[in-house]
N, C-alpha and C positions, 0 to 999 in steps of 0.2 A: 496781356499784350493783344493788340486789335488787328485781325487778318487782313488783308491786304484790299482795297478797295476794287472790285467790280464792277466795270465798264458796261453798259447797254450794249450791247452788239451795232445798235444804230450810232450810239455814240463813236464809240473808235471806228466805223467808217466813213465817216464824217470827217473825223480828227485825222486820219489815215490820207481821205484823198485830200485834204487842206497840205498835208505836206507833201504830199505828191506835187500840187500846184505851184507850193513855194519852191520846187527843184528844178520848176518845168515839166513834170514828166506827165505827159498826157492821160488821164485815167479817167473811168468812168464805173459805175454801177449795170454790170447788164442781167441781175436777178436779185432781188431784195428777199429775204429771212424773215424772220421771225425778229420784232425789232428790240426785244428783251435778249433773247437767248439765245438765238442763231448761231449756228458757225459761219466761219468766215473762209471764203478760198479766191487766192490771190494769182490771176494768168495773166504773164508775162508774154506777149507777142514782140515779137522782135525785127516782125513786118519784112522779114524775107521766108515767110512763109514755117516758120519754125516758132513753136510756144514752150514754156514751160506752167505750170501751176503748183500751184504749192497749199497748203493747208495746216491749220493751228494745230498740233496734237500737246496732250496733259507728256509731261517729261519728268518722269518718276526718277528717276536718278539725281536728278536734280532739283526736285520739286515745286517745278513749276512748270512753265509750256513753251513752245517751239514751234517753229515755223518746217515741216518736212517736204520733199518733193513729195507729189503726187501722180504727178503725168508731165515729160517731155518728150518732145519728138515733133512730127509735122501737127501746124496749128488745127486742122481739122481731127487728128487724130486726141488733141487736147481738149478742144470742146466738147467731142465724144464723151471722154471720161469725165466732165462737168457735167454733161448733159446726166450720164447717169447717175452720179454724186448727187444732184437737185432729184431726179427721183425716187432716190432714195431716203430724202432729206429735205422736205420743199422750205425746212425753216434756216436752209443755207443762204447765205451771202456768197453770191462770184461779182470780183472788181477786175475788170480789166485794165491793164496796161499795157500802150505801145510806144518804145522805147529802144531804139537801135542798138543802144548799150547795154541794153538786160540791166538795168537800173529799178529796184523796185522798194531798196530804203528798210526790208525786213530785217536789215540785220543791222540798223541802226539802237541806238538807246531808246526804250520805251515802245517799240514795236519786237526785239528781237525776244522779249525774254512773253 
C-alpha cells in the first residue's frame, strides 16, 4: 500500500490562500520558506488589535498532523513570537489573515488533518 502523497510547502500555500479567496477572507504571504519543505504557520488577526497563530505539528496519537495554537494575545505580542519562530527557522512559511470572525478554514477537510 502507497503512503500518503506530499504536498510542496509552496504548493498547499498556494492551494491554502485560493481557498481563503473563494471564502472572502483576506490573506496574504508575509514570510516565504523554504519552497520544498518549509513549515507553515498560520496568524489570524481579527483587526481589533488581538491575533492568534497557529502552526502544523506531526500528531502521533493519531498518526498524522494538526494544526496547534502557538501564540494568542495582543497582535504585536503575536508577531513577536513569529518573529522568533522565522529565526529560528528561516525555512518557515507565516500567512496572514484578517478576518473579524477569526475565520481561517484549518479545520476544514483537507487542511485540518
Amino acid at each position: 500500500m502507497r503512503g500518503a502523497v506530499r504536498l510542496t510547502a509552496a504548493f498547499w500555500v498556494q492551494a491554502y490562500l485560493a481557498r481563503l479567496r473563494g471564502a472572502d477572507i483576506p490573506a496574504y504571504v508575509v514570510a516565504r520558506g523554504d519552497a520544498t519543505a518549509g513549515a507553515v504557520a498560520v496568524k489570524l488577526a481579527t483587526l481589533d488589535g488581538r491575533a492568534r497563530a497557529f502552526q502544523r505539528v506531526g500528531d502521533a496519537g493519531r498518526g498524522g498532523r494538526r494544526w496547534d495554537l502557538l501564540a494568542e494575545g495582543a497582535e504585536a505580542e503575536v508577531d513577536a513570537v513569529l518573529g522568533r519562530a522565522r529565526a529560528r527557522d528561516p525555512d518557515l512559511w507565516v500567512i496572514e489573515i484578517e478576518d473579524r470572525a477569526g475565520r481561517t478554514l484549518l479545520d476544514e477537510a483537507g487542511l485540518a488533518e
